[in-house]
N, C-alpha and C positions, 0 to 999 in steps of 0.2 A: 886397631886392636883385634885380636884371634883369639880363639880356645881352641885348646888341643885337650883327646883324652884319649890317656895313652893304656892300652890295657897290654898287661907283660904277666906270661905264663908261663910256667917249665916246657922245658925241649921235653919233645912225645918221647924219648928215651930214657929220661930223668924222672926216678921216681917219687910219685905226688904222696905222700904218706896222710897227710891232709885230706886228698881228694881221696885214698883209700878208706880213711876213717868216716866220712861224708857219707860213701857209696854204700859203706858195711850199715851204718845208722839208718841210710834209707831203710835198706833191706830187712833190717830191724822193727820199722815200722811199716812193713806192707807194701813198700813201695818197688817192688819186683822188675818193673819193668823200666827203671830207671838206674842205668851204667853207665861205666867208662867216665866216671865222675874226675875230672882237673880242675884244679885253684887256679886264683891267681888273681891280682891286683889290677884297680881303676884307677887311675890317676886322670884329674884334670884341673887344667893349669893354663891361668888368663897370661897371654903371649902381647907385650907392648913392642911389637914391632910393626914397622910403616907400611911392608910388603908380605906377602904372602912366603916367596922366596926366602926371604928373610926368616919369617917365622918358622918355615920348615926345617932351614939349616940349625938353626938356634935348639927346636927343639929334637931333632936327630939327634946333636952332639949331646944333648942332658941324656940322652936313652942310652946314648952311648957309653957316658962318661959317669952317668950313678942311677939311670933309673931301671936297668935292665944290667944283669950280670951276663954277657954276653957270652960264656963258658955254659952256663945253664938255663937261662932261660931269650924266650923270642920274645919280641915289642912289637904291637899293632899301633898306630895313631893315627888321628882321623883331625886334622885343623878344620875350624868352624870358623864362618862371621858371626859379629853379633847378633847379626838374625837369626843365628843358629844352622845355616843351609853347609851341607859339607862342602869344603873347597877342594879338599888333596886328602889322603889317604897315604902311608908310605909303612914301611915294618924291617925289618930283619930275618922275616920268615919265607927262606927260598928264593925269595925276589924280593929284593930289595930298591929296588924303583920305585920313583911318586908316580902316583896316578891321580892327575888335574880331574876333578870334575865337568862336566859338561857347563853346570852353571857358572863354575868361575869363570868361562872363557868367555861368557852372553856378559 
């Protein structure tokens, strides 16, 4: 068993209307020095698969196929053991390659 938590945010070109409404409200309340305010969604989601492998491919294709609009926004994910240690890391963002943890290979 795995956890994945997948966080997905609009593409830096795609306008955050959200995060502008956010950034104006700080500014509203004294908060001057906090900018460049982007949204964007957590998801995390217990993975019954045997392997690791397994779980990556499984949960790529959900990011692919409904959790991230791949026209406007990118997907970060990070699979865990139940120990919570990260195993793999993988996204949509520029490079899209896994990157194994050091722990998962000990």
């Amino acid at each position: 068993m795995f956890k994945a938590r997948v966080e997905v945010t609009l593409k830096e070109k795609i306008l955050d209307p959200q995060g502008k409404a956010i950034e104006s409200s700080l500014r509203n309340l004294s908060f001057s020095t906090l900018n460049h305010v982007r949204t964007g969604k957590n998801i995390d989601i217990s993975v019954a698969e045997d392997s690791l492998d397994k779980a990556i491919s499984t949960v790529r294709l959900a990011c692919e196929k409904l959790l991230a609009n791949p026209v406007t926004e990118e997907y970060e994910c990070e699979i865990f053991n139940d120990g919570g240690d990260s195993l793999a890391r993988f996204s949509n963002r520029r490079t899209p390659a896994v990157t194994i943890t050091e722990r998962a290979n000990n």
